[in-house]
C-alpha positions, 0 to 999 in steps of 0.5 A: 244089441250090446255095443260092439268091444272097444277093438273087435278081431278079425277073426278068420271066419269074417277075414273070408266074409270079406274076401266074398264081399269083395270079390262079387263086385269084380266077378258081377262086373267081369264075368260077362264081358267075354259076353258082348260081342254075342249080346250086341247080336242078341239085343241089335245093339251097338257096342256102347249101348252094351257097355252102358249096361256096365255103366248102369252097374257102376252108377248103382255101385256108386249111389249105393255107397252114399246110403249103405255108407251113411247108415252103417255110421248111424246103425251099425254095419250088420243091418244095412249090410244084410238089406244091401246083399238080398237086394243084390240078389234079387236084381242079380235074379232079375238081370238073368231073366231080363228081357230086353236090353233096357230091362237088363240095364235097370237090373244092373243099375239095381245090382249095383245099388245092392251089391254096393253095400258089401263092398263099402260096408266090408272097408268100414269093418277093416277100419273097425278091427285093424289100425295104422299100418295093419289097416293098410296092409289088410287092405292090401291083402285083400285088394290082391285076393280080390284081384283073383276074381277078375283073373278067374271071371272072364275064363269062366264067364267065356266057358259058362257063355259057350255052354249057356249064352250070357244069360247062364253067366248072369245066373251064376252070378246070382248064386254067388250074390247069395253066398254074400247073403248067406255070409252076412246072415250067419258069420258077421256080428257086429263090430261097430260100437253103439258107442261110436255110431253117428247121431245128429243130421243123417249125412253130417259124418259125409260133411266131416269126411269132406272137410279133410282136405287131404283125404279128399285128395286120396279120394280123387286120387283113388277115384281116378286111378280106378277109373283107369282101371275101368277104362282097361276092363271096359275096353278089354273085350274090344282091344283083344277080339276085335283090335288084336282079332283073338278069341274069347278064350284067348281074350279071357287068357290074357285077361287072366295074365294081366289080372296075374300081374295085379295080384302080384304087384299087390302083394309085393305092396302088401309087403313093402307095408312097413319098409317103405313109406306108403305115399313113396310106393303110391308115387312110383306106382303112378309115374308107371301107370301115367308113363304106360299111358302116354306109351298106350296113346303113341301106340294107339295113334300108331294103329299098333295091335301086336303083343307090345300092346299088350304088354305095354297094357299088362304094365299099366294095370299092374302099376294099379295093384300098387295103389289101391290098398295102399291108398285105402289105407291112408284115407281112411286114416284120415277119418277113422272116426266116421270110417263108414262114410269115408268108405262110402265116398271112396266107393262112390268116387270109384264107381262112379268115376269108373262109370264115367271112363266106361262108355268113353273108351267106345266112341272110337268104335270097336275096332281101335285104341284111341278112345281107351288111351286117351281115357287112360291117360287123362285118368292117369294124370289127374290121379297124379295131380291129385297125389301131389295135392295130398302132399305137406306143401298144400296142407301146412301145419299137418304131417304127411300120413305114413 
């Protein structure tokens, strides 16, 4: 195969290749959540043996990252991308046939580990085609199309569940893994240059991503910031069916609202690319999150389970559209060269820090907030920390990314 061009496009045909690779990963995660009040009836199981399944999605999410992340430094991206969308679909094929509970999980962990090679591989072409600021400002476009499939899963995952219980949602999301495979066949060509691609030990580009210490800061911080994220969606079928005592459909509504307010915020970040320094839109973004969550704490001591619950919730996942892209954006800056493996350690720290976040948020039982606010909240303060590390008084003699 001939090398890639020195700065390859992106072209509209790959710029909506990549909406689909980032908006299976959300919608594989969310549609079915409106679904596990019906699967612990299903499987006679507990509330967080259901949301164990959700873990065992995003532990595969995770590892995947650190292979498909690897590989597409040493080959390119367009044959691990292809190997990690047919086994996306074939665990999503598995996961809708699946049996029991435990062969459900393995299917999940499995989908995960597939489905991690869009989303890793898809952050490595921005940083293939894009630079600078417009690296930033693709992501943040991205992250806030992206941001439309938890709006839009849920809703249909409630509707798809009435017509067909939780196993005709898993089908659904095994077309749409498909859609991915088919992308990856006939749209991407490659755009990392033979040129450019890794040699030596298998994981030294890991090694070098590593020893940045201020990405590795963006990398904690990113990783906790998602899993605060994770901690809302996890708990989100729990604090509104069971807590606040609505409906499926009226849990997917608000779900949808709160996934509104993140599209939002996220093109208003889009926007501020180039006005305002990336790292100062980072800093008030978490001061809210981190101060909704305090709020969150208070509220769920208080036993609160009105709408200033969910407003006060609505706020917090709102101040996350503010930082993802823009954090993406800067890390990878850091370690442009070996931006596939840069990738892959964001991935895993997202995923698997969100795996973490998921089964805690449970352990106060369904019917109360405590155990969502206090996992927000711990989130929400090492996210902060982290950010505080990135700045010029611990790295001395390096400036600041934009």
């Amino acid at each position: 195969m001939p090398s890639a061009p020195e700065r390859s496009r992106l072209t509209p045909p790959l710029f909506a290749l990549l909406i689909i690779l980032g908006t299976t990963g959300p919608l594989a995660t969310d549609m079915y959540l409106p679904s596990f009040p019906e699967m612990t009836a299903e499987f006679s199981a507990s509330a967080s043996a259901i949301q164990l399944t959700l873990t065992f999605f995003l532990v595969g999410m995770g590892m995947g990252q650190f292979l498909w992340g690897a590989l597409s430094d040493r080959l390119g991206r367009a044959r691990p991308l292809r190997w990690g969308t047919i086994l996306f679909v074939l665990a999503s094929v598995a996961a809708a046939l699946a049996p029991t509970l435990e062969t459900l999980s393995i299917a999940r962990a499995l989908q995960g580990f597939g489905g991690a090679a869009g989303v890793v591989i898809s952050k490595a072409i921005v940083a293939d085609t894009t630079k600078g600021v417009q690296t930033a400002r693709i992501f943040s476009i991205l992250m806030t199309i992206g941001a439309v499939a938890p709006a839009v899963a849920p809703l249909l995952g409630a509707n798809l569940g009435a017509l067909g219980g939780f196993r005709l949602v898993l089908w659904v999301l095994a077309v749409a893994a498909l859609l991915m495979v088919v992308g990856a066949l006939v749209i991407y060509r490659e755009t990392h240059a033979i040129s450019a691609r890794s040699t030596g030990n298998f994981f030294a580009p890991l090694k070098v991503a590593l020893g940045r210490r201020r990405f590795v800061g963006y990398l904690v911080q990113f990783g906790f910031t998602f899993g605060a994220m994770m901690a809302y969606v996890s708990a989100s079928p729990f604090l509104y069916q069971t807590v606040m005592g609505l409906s499926a459909q009226d849990y997917a509504l608000c779900f949808g609202i709160n996934a509104v307010g993140l599209i939002l915020s996220g093109l208003v970040s889009a926007r501020l690319v180039g006005r305002v320094p990336l790292r100062r839109t980072i800093t008030v973004a978490l001061s809210v999150l981190l101060s909704s969550a305090v709020l969150l704490l208070v509220l769920a001591l208080l036993q609160v389970s009105s709408l200033l619950l969910a407003a006060v919730i609505f706020v917090f996942v709102s101040a996350i559209g503010f930082t993802m892209g823009n954090t993406t954006g800067l890390a990878l800056n850091e370690v442009r060269e070996v931006s596939g493996s840069g990738s892959a350690l964001l991935g895993a720290a997202q995923f698997l820090i969100g795996a973490l976040a998921t089964p805690l948020v449970g352990l106060s039982g369904a019917d109360s907030a405590l155990a969502f606010a206090l996992t927000a909240l711990v989130s929400a303060l090492l996210a902060f920390g982290a950010l505080i590390y990135t700045s010029d008084r611990f790295h001395p003699g390096s400036t600041a990314s934009v």
